[in-house]
C-alpha positions as CSV (number, residue, x, y, z in Angstrom):
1,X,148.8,92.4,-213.2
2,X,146.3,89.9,-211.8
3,X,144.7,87.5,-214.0
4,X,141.3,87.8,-215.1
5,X,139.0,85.1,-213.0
6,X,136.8,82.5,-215.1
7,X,132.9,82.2,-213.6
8,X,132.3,78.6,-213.3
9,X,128.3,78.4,-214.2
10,X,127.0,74.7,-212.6
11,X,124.0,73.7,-215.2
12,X,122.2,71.3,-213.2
13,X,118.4,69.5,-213.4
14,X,117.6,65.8,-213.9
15,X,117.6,63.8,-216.5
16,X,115.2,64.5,-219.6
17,X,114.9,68.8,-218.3
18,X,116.3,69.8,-221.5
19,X,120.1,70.7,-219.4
20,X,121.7,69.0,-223.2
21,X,119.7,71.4,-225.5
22,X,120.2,74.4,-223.1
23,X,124.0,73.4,-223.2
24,X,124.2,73.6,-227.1
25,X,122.1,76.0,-227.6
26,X,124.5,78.3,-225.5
27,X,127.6,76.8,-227.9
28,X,125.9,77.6,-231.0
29,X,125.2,81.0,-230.3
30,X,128.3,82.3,-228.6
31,X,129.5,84.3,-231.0
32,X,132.8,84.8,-229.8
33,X,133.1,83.7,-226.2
34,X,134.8,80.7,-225.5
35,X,133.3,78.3,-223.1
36,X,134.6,75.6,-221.3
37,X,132.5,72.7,-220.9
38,X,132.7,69.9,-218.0
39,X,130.4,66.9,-218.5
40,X,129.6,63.9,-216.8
41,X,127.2,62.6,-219.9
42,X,129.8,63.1,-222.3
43,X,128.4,60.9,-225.4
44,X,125.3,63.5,-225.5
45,X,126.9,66.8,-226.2
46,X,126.5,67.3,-230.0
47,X,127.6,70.7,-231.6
48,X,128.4,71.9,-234.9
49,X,126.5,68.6,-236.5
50,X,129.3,66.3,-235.0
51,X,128.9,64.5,-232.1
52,X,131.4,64.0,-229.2
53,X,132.3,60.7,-228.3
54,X,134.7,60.0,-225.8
55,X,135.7,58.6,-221.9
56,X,136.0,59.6,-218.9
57,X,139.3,61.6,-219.1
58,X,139.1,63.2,-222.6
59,X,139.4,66.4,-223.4
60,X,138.0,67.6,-226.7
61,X,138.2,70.7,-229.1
62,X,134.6,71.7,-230.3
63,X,136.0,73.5,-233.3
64,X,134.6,76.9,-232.4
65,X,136.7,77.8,-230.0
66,X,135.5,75.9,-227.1
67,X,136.8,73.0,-225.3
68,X,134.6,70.0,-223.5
69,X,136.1,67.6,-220.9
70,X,134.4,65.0,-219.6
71,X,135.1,64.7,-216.3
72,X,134.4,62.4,-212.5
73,X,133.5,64.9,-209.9
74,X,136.9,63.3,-208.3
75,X,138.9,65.0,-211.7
76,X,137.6,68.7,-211.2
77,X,140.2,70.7,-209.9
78,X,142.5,68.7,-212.3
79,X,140.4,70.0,-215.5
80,X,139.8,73.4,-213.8
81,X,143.6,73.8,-214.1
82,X,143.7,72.8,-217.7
83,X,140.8,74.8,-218.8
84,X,142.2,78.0,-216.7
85,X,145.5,77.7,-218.6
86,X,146.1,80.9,-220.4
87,X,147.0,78.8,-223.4
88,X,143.2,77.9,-223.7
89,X,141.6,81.7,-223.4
90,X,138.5,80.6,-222.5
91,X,136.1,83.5,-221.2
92,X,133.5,80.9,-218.9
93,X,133.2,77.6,-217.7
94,X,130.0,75.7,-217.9
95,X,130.0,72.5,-215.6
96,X,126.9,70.2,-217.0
97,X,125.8,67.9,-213.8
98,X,124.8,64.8,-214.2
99,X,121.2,64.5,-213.8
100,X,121.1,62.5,-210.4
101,X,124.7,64.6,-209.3
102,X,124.2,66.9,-205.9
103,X,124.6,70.6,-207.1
104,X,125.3,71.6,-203.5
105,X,128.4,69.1,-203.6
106,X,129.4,71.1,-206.8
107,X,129.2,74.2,-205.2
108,X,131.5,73.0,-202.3
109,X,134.1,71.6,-204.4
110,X,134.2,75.4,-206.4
111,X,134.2,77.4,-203.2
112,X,137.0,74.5,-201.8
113,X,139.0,74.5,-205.0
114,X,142.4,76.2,-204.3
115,X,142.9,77.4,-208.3
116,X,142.7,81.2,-208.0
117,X,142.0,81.6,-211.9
118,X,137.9,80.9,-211.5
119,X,135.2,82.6,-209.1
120,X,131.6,81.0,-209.0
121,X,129.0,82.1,-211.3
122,X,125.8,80.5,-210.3
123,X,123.7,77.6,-210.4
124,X,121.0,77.3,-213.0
125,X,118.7,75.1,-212.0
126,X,116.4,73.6,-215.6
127,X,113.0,71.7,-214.7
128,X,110.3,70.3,-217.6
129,X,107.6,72.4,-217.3
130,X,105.8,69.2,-218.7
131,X,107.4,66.6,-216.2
132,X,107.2,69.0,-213.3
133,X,105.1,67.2,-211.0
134,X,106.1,63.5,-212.0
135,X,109.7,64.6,-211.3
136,X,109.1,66.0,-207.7
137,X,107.5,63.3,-206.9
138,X,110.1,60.5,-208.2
139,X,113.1,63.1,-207.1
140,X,111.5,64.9,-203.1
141,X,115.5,66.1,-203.7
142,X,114.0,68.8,-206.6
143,X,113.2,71.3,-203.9
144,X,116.2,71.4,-202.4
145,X,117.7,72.0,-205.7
146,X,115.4,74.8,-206.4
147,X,116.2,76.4,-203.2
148,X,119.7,76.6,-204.1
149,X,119.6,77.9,-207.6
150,X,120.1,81.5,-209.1
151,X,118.5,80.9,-211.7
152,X,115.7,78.7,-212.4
153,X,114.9,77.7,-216.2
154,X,111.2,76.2,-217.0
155,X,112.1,74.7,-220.2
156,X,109.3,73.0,-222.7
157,X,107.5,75.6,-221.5
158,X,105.8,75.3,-225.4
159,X,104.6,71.9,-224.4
160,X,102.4,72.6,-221.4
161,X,98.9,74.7,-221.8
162,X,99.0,78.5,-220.4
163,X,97.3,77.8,-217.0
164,X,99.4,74.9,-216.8
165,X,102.6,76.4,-217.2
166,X,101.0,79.7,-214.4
167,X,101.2,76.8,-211.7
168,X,104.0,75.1,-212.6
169,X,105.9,78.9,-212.5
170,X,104.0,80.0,-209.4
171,X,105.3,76.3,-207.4
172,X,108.7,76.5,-209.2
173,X,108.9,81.1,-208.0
174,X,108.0,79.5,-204.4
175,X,110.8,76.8,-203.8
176,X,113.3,78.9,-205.2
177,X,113.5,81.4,-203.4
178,X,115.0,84.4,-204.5
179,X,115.9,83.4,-207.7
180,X,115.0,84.5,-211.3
181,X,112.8,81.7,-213.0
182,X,112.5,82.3,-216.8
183,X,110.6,80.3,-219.2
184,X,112.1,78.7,-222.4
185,X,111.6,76.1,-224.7
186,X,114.1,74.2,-226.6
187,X,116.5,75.8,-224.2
188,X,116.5,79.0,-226.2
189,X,118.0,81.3,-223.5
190,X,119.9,84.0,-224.0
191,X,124.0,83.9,-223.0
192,X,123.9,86.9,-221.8
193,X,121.5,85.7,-218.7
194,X,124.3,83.5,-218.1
195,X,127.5,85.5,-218.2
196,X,129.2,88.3,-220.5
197,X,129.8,88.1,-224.2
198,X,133.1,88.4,-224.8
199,X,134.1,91.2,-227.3
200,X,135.5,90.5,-230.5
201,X,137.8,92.7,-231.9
202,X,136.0,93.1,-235.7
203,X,132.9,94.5,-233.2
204,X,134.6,98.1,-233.5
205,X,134.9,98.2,-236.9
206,X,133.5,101.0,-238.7
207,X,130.2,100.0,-240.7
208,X,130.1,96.4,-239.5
209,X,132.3,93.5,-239.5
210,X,133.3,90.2,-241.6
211,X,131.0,87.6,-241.1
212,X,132.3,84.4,-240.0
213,X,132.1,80.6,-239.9
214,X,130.6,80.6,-236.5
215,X,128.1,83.5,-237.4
216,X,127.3,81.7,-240.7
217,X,126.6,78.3,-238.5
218,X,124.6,80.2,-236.1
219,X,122.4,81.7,-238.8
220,X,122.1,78.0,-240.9
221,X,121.0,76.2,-237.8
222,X,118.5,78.9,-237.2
223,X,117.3,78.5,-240.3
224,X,116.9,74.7,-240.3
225,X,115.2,74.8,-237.5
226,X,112.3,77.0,-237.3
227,X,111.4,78.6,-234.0
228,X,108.3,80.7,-235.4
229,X,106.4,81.5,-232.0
230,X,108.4,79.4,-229.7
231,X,108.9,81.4,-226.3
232,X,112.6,82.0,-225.5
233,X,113.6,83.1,-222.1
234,X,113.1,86.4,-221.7
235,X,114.9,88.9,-219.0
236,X,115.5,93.0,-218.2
237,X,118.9,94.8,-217.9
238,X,118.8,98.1,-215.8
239,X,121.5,100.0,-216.2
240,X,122.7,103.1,-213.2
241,X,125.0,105.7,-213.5
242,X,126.1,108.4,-210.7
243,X,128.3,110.5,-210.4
244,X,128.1,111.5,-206.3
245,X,129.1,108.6,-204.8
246,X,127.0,105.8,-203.1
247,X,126.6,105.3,-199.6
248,X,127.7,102.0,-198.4
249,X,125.4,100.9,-196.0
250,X,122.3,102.1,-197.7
251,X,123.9,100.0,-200.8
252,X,124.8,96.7,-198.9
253,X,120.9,97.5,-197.3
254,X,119.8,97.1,-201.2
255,X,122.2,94.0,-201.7
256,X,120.9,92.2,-198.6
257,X,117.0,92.6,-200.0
258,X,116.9,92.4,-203.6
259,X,114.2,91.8,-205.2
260,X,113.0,88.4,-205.9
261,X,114.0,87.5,-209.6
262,X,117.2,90.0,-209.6
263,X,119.9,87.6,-211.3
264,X,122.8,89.5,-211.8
265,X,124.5,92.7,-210.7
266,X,127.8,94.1,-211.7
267,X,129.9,97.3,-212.1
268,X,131.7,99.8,-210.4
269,X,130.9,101.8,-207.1
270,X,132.4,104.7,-206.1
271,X,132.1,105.1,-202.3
272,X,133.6,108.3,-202.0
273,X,134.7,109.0,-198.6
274,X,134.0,105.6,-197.2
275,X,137.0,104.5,-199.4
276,X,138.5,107.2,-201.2
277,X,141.3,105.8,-202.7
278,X,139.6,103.0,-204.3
279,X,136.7,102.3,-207.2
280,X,134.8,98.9,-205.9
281,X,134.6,96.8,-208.7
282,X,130.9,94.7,-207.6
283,X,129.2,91.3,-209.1
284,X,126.6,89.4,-207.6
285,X,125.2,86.4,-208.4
286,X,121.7,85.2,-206.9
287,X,122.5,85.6,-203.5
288,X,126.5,85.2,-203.6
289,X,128.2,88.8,-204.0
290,X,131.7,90.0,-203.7
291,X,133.2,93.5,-203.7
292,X,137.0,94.1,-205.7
293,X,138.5,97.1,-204.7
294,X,141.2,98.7,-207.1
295,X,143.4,102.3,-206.4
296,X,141.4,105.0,-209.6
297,X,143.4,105.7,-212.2
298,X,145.2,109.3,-212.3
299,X,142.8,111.2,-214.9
300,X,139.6,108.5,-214.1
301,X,136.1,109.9,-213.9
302,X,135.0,108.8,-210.0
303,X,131.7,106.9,-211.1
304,X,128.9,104.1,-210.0
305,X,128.1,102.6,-212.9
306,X,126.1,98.9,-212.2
307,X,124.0,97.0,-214.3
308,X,121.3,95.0,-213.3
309,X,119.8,91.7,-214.8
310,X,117.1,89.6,-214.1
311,X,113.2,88.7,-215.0
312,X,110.0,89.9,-213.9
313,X,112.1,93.2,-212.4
314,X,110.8,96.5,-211.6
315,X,113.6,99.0,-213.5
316,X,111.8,102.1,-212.1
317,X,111.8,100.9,-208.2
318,X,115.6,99.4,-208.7
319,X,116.5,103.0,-209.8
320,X,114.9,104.6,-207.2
321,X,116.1,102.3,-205.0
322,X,119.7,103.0,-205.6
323,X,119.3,106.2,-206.3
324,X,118.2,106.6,-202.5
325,X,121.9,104.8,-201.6
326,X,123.3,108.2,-203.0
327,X,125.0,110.3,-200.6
328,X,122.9,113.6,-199.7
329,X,125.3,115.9,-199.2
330,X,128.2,116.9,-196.1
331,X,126.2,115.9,-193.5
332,X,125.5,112.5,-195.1
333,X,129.3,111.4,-195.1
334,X,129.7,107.4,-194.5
335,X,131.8,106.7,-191.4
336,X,134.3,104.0,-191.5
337,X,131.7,101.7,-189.8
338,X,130.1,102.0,-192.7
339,X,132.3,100.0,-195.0
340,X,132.4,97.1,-192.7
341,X,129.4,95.2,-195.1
342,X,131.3,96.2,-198.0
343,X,134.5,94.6,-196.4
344,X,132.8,91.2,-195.2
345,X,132.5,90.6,-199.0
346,X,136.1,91.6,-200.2
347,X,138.7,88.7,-201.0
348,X,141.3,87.9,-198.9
349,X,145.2,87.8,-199.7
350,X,144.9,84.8,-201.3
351,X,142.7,85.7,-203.3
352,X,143.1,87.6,-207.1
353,X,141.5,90.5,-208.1
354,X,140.2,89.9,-211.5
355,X,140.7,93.1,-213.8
356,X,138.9,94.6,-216.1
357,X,135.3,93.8,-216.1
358,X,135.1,91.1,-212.5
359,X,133.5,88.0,-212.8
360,X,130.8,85.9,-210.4
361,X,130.9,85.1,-207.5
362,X,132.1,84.1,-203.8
363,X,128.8,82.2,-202.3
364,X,128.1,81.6,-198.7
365,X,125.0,80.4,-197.1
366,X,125.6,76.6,-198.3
C-alpha cells in the first residue's frame, strides 16, 4: 500500500506581518493534527506558555504532538526525511520562511526534493494590513511574492480603519492574482483554510468525546485572551456530489478558469467512460493541481464527490459550473482525447499515490 503524502504549506511574509502569531495560532488550535514545523527564526516560536530555544540543527517536541526543527534552507531535504518518518505521524508540514527568505526558492527546493513522502500544499503569503504600503516600498520584492501565493492573509486587519483596509484588499486582490486573500487579525485563521483536520478516533463516539489536555489548553488560552469582535479570517466550503460521471474536458475547462479567490479543491471524480476502471482522486491548490487515479473497489458506489474552499466564492455559480461538466447522456461520451488534460496532471512512476483522502499539490508555472 502506498504511503500517505504530507502537504508541505510554505508560510511566508516579512518580518513584523504577524507569520509568528499565525504559526501558533494554527498549533494551539489543532486539535488533533500533528504539524510539523520548519523555522529559520527559531528563538520566536512560543507554544503551550514555553518558549523554544534552540540552534540551528535542533529538533524539538512541542508537547502536543507536534515537532519544530529549525532548519538552513541548505538542511531541508535532511529534516523533510525526519519529519516524514512514520515514527513521527505527522499529518502536515508547515515551513515558516524567514522574513527576507525567497518563497519561490522554497517552492523549487519542494518540487526538486526527491523524498516521495510529501506533495506541496501552497504558499500563504501574510502582509500587515497596517504596514502595507511602507513594506512595498522598503521590499519592491512584495509583489512578486503576492503573485506567487495561494493564499494571501491581510493580518491586523483590526488595526487599520474600514476604507483603509478596502484599499489595502483591493491592491493586495490585484497582485495576487488568483489567489484567495482573507482578512485576519491576530492571525486567527482557521486550519481548515490551510489543510485537513486530522480525525481523532474519540470523534465517533456516541454522545461526545473525553475532553483533553490540548482541548482544555485551547479553551484556557481563548479565555485569557479575549477576542470579543476581532475579525478572524473568514472562507466558504462548497461541497458537489454526482452520481453520472463528469466529463473531463469540460472539468479540466473549469480547473483551468477558476474563479479568482478559489483556494482549495479536493475529492474524487468519476469519469466514467473516459477512464472506466479508475475513480480520480483530485486536489488542487491555487493554481497547482494534480489528478491520482486508483482501480474502484468491487461493491464501490461510482461517484464525484469534490469540495471546494476558498473566500469571496460564488457556491451557486461553482455548482452550476460543474454541474454543466456532467455528461449529458450517450451521445455526450468523452473520447480518449479527452483525458489527455486529466493525464498532463497525473504523477509519474516515481511518484506515490497517496491513499485515502490525497494531499496538495504538484505546482508548475514557477
Amino acid at each position: 500500500m502506498s504511503p500517505q503524502q504530507i502537504p508541505v504549506v510554505v508560510l511566508s511574509g516579512f518580518l513584523g506581518s504577524g507569520k509568528t502569531t499565525l504559526l501558533n495560532h494554527l498549533l494551539r488550535t489543532a486539535r488533533g493534527t500533528r504539524i510539523g514545523v520548519m523555522v529559520n527564526d527559531f528563538g520566536s516560536i512560543e507554544i503551550d506558555a514555553m518558549t523554544v530555544a534552540g540552534q540551528v540543527g535542533s529538533t524539538v517536541s512541542l508537547g502536543n504532538g507536534c515537532l519544530c526543527c529549525a532548519v538552513d534552507a541548505g538542511e531541508l531535504d535532511t529534516y523533510l526525511e525526519i519529519l516524514t518518518r512514520p515514527s513521527s505521524r505527522l499529518d502536515v508540514i508547515v515551513i515558516e520562511a524567514s522574513g527576507l527568505a525567497e518563497p519561490q526558492e522554497l517552492i523549487r527546493m519542494l518540487l526538486a526534493s526527491d523524498n516521495e513522502r510529501i506533495v506541496y500544499g501552497g504558499l500563504v503569503q501574510v502582509v500587515d494590513a497596517a504596514e502595507f504600503d511602507a513594506t512595498r516600498a522598503r521590499h519592491p520584492e512584495t509583489d512578486r511574492h503576492l503573485a506567487l501565493a495561494d493564499l494571501v492573509v491581510v493580518n491586523k486587519s483590526d488595526r487599520v480603519p474600514e476604507d483603509g483596509l478596502r484599499r489595502v484588499r483591493r491592491s493586495v486582490t490585484g497582485l495576487a492574482d488568483r489567489a484567495a486573500v482573507v482578512d485576519a487579525a491576530y492571525g486567527r485563521v482557521d486550519p481548515e483554510l490551510l489543510f485537513d483536520r486530522a480525525a481523532r478516533p474519540e470523534d465517533d463516539l456516541v454522545g461526545g468525546s473525553q475532553l483533553s489536555f490540548e482541548d482544555l489548553y485551547a479553551e484556557a488560552y481563548d479565555a485569557a485572551h479575549d477576542h470579543t469582535g476581532h475579525p478572524h479570517a473568514l472562507y466558504d466550503t462548497v461541497s458537489f456530489t454526482s452520481d453520472v460521471p463528469l466529463h473531463p474536458r469540460r472539468l479540466m475547462d473549469f480547473l483551468d478558469s477558476r474563479p479568482e479567490g478559489l483556494y482549495r479543491i479536493k475529492g474524487f471524480v468519476d469519469f466514467g467512460e473516459g477512464d472506466a476502471a479508475n475513480r480520480y482522486a483530485v486536489h488542487a491548490v491555487g493554481r497547482f493541481l494534480r489528478f491520482y487515479p486508483r482501480p474502484w473497489a468491487s461493491g464501490e458506489p461510482r461517484l464525484t464527490q469534490l469540495v471546494l474552499i476558498g473566500s469571496g466564492t460564488d457556491g451557486d455559480a461553482l455548482r452550476e459550473a460543474l454541474a454543466g461538466c456532467v455528461t449529458a447522456g450517450p451521445d455526450d461520451r468523452p473520447e480518449d482525447r479527452h483525458m489527455w488534460g486529466v493525464l498532463r496532471y497525473v504523477p509519474g512512476p516515481g511518484d506515490e499515490d497517496p491513499e485515502d483522502v490525497p494531499a496538495e499539490d504538484a505546482l508548475q508555472d514557477v
